[in-house]
Every structure is written in C-alpha cells, then in structure tokens.
C-alpha positions as CSV (number, residue, x, y, z in Angstrom):
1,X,0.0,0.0,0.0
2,X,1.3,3.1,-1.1
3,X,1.6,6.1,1.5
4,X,-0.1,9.2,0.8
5,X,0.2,12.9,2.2
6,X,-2.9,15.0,2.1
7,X,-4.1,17.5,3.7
8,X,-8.4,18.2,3.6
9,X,-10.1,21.3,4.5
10,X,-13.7,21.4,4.6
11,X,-16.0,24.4,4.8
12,X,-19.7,24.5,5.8
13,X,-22.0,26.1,3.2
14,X,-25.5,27.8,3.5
15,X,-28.0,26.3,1.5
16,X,-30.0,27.9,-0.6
17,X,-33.2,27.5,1.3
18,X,-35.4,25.0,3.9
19,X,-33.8,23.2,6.5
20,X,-31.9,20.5,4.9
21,X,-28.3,20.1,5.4
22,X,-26.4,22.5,3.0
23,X,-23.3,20.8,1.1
24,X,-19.8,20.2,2.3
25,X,-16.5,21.4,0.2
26,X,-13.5,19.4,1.2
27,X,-10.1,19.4,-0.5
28,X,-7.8,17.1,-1.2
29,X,-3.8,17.6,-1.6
30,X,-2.3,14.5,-2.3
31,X,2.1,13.9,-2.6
32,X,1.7,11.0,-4.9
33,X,-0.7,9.9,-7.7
34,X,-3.3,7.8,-6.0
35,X,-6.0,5.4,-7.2
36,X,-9.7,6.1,-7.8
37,X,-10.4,4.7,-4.4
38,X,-12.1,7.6,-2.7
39,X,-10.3,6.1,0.6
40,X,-7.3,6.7,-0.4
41,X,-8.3,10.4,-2.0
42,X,-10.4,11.7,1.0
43,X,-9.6,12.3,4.6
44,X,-12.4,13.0,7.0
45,X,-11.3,16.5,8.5
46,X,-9.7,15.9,11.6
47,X,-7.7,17.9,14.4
48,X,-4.8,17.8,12.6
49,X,-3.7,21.5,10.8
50,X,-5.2,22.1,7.9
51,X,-4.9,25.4,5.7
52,X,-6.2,28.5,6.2
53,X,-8.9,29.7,3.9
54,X,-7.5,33.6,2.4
55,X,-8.9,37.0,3.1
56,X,-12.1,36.3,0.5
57,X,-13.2,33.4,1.8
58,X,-11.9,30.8,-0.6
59,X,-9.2,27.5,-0.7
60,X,-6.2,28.3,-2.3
61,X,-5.4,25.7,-4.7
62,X,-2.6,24.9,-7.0
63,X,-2.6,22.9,-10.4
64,X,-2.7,19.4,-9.9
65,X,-5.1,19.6,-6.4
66,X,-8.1,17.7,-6.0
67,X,-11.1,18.9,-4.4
68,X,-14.0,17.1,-3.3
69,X,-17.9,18.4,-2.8
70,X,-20.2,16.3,-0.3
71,X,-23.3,16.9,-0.3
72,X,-25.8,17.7,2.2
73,X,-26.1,14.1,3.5
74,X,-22.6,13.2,3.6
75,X,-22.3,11.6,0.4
76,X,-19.2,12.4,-2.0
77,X,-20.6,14.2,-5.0
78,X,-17.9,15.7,-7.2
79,X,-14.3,15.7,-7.6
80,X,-13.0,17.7,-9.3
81,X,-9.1,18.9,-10.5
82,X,-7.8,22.0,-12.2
83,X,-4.8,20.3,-14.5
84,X,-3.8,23.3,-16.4
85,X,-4.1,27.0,-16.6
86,X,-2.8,28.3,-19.7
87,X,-2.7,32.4,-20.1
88,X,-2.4,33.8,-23.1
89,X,-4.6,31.3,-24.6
90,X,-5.5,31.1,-28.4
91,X,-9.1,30.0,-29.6
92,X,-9.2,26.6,-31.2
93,X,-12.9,27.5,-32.2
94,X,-13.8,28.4,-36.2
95,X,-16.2,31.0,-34.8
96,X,-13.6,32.8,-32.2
97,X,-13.3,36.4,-31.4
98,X,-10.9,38.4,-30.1
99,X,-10.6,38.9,-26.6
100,X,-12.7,41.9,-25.6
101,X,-10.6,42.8,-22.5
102,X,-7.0,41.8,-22.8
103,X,-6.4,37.9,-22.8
104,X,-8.3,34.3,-22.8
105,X,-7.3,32.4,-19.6
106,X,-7.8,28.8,-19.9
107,X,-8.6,26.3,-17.3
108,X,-8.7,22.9,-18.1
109,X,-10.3,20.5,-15.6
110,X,-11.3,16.9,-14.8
111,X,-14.8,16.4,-12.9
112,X,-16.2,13.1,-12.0
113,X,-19.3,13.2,-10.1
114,X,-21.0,10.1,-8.4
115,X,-25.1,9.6,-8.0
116,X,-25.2,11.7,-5.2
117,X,-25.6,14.7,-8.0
118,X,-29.2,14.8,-8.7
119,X,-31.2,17.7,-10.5
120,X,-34.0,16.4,-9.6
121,X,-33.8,15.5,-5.6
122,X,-33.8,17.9,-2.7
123,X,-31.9,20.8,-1.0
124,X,-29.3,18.9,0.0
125,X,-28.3,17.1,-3.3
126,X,-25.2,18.9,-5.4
127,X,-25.7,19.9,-8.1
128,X,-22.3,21.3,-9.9
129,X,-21.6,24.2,-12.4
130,X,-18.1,24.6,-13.9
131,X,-18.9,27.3,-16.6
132,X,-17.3,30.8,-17.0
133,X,-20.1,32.5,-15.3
134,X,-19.5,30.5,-11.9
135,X,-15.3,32.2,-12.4
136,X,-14.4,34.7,-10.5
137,X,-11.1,36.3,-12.1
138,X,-9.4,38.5,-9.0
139,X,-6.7,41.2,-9.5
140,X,-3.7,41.3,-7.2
141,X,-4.5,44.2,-5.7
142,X,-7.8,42.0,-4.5
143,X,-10.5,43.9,-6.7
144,X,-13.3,41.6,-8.5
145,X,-13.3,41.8,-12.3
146,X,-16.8,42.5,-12.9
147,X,-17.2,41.0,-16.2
148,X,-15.0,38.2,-16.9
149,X,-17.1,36.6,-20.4
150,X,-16.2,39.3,-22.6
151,X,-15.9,36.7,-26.0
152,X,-15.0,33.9,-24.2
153,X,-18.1,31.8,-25.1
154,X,-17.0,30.5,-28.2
155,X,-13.1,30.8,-27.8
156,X,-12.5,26.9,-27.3
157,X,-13.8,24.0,-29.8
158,X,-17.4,22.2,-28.6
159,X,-15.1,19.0,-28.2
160,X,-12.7,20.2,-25.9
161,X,-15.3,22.9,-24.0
162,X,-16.3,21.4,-20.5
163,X,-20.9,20.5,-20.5
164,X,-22.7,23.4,-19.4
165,X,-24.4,20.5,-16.5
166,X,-22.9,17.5,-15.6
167,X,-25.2,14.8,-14.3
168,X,-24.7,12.3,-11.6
169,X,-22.1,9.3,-12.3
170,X,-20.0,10.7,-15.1
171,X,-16.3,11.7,-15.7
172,X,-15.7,14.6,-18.3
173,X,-12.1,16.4,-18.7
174,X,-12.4,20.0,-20.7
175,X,-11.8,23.7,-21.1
176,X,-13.4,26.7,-19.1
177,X,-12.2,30.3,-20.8
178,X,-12.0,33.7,-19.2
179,X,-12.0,37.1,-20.8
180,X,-9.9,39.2,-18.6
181,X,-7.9,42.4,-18.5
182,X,-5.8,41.1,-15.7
183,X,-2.2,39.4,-16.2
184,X,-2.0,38.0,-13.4
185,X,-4.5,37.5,-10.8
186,X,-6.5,34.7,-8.9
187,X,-9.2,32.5,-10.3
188,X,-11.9,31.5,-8.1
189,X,-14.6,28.5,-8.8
190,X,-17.6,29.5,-6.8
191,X,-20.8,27.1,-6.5
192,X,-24.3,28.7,-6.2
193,X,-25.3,27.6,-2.9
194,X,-22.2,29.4,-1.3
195,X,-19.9,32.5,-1.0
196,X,-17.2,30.6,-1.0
197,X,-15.0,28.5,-2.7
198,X,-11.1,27.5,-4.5
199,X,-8.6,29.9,-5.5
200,X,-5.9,29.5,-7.9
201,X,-2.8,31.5,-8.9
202,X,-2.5,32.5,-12.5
C-alpha cells in the first residue's frame, strides 16, 4: 500500500433555502498519484492543521489539487481537479473572437461526479456548475473583475469545451475560458449555494 500525504479542509456552506443540510466542500492535496479509491483520496477532516482559507473566503489551490464536494447528507458528490491554466490562450474554435478585455485564460479540468448529483432531488443534493459564469477572475490588488465573459463563449472548440451541466455518475475532462484584463491574478470557482469556494494563482 502506497503512502499518501494530504491535507483536507472542509467548509460549511449555506443552503439555498429550507432546512436541509447545505453541502460540504473538502479538499484534497495529495504527494503522490493515488488510485480512484475515494479512501485513499479523502480524509475526514480531523484535528490535525489544515490550511487557512485567504482573506475572501476561498481555498487556495494549486494545479494538480483535488477537491471534493459532499453533499448535504454526507455523500461524496464531485471531484474535481484544475490540470492546467494556460494564459495567453489562443481559440481553437472556427467562430472565435478576439478577446474583448486583454487575454483568454484557460482552465482545463477533470470532474467526475458520483449519483449523489441529482437535479431532480432535494436541498441537500449537489448539483455542480463549472462554466465561466461560476469564475471569479481576482486582480492582485484584491479587486473583483466584474465582467470576466467578454468573447469567451465560443473561444474553445465544442469538443474540448467542458458541458454546461454535468449529471450524476459521469467523468468529463475539458476547457473553461475567461476574458480578462488582468495578467495576473486569482481565479476562483464558486458554486451557487455558497460565497465561498477555491482559488488558484494565475
């Protein structure tokens, strides 16, 4: 049995509305490639130190993290991995335009969600959305980009773009694109049942 180093955090979200439990974010840093066993992936928070979240709220992350999403009843939902973020990005889509405030950011990602995602079922089911409205792109003086779309929509190919929804037991890897003015910033992935979420240096 191979030994892994991880470290989880887990934040408590506010659901949306009612009294069922809200959904669980936990994240997962691991010093070795691990197998799909969630097991070996996800550690139960614990007394040991775990890190901080920053000043906005969110995880900070690097490339090659995993992060997990429980839902409401305890059940592992999504996990989900940012494997590249590539500034500068050129469109690989016929019908592209140029970027409206400076640069296309790419963020390529692998999501793999279990049954515990359901569109149909109650407050405390998951239900996951990866697309460029659910990016925050974050200056490094700390100021919000308000709109980070600009002509991203149709910058990356359909094949390589990641679904607008992603149901319950399925595993896609793709492409998220930002618009931004900003060089350098943060990215944040924010769900909508929670003002808080992952952060990663770009």
């Amino acid at each position: 049995m191979r030994t892994v180093l991880a470290v989880s955090v887990a934040v408590l979200l506010t659901g949306c509305s009612g009294p069922a439990p809200a959904p669980v974010i936990t994240v997962t840093v691991a010093a070795t490639s691990v197998s799909e066993t969630p097991d070996e992936n996800v550690i139960t928070p614990s007394a040991t130190p775990t890190p901080d979240t920053n000043e906005r709220g969110n995880l900070p992350k690097k490339v090659g993290d995993q992060a997990v999403i429980v839902d409401g009843n305890g059940n592992e939902a999504v996990r989900l991995t940012v494997t590249k973020i590539q500034t500068h990005f050129k469109c690989t889509s016929s019908g592209a335009e140029k970027s409206k405030h400076g640069q296309f950011v790419a963020i390529w990602m692998d999501v793999q969600t279990t049954k515990a995602v359901d569109f149909n079922s109650d407050d405390s089911a998951v239900v996951p959305y990866f697309n460029t409205d659910d990016w925050q792109v974050i200056g490094l003086d700390g100021t919000t980009e308000n709109d980070s779309d600009g002509n991203s929509d149709y910058c990356a190919k359909d094949s390589e773009t990641l679904p607008t929804q992603i149901e319950g037991a399925k595993h896609y890897t793709g492409v998220v694109v930002v618009d931004t003015k900003y060089k350098h910033g943060h990215l944040a992935l924010i769900q909508d049942y929670s003002d808080s979420g992952w952060e990663w240096d770009f």
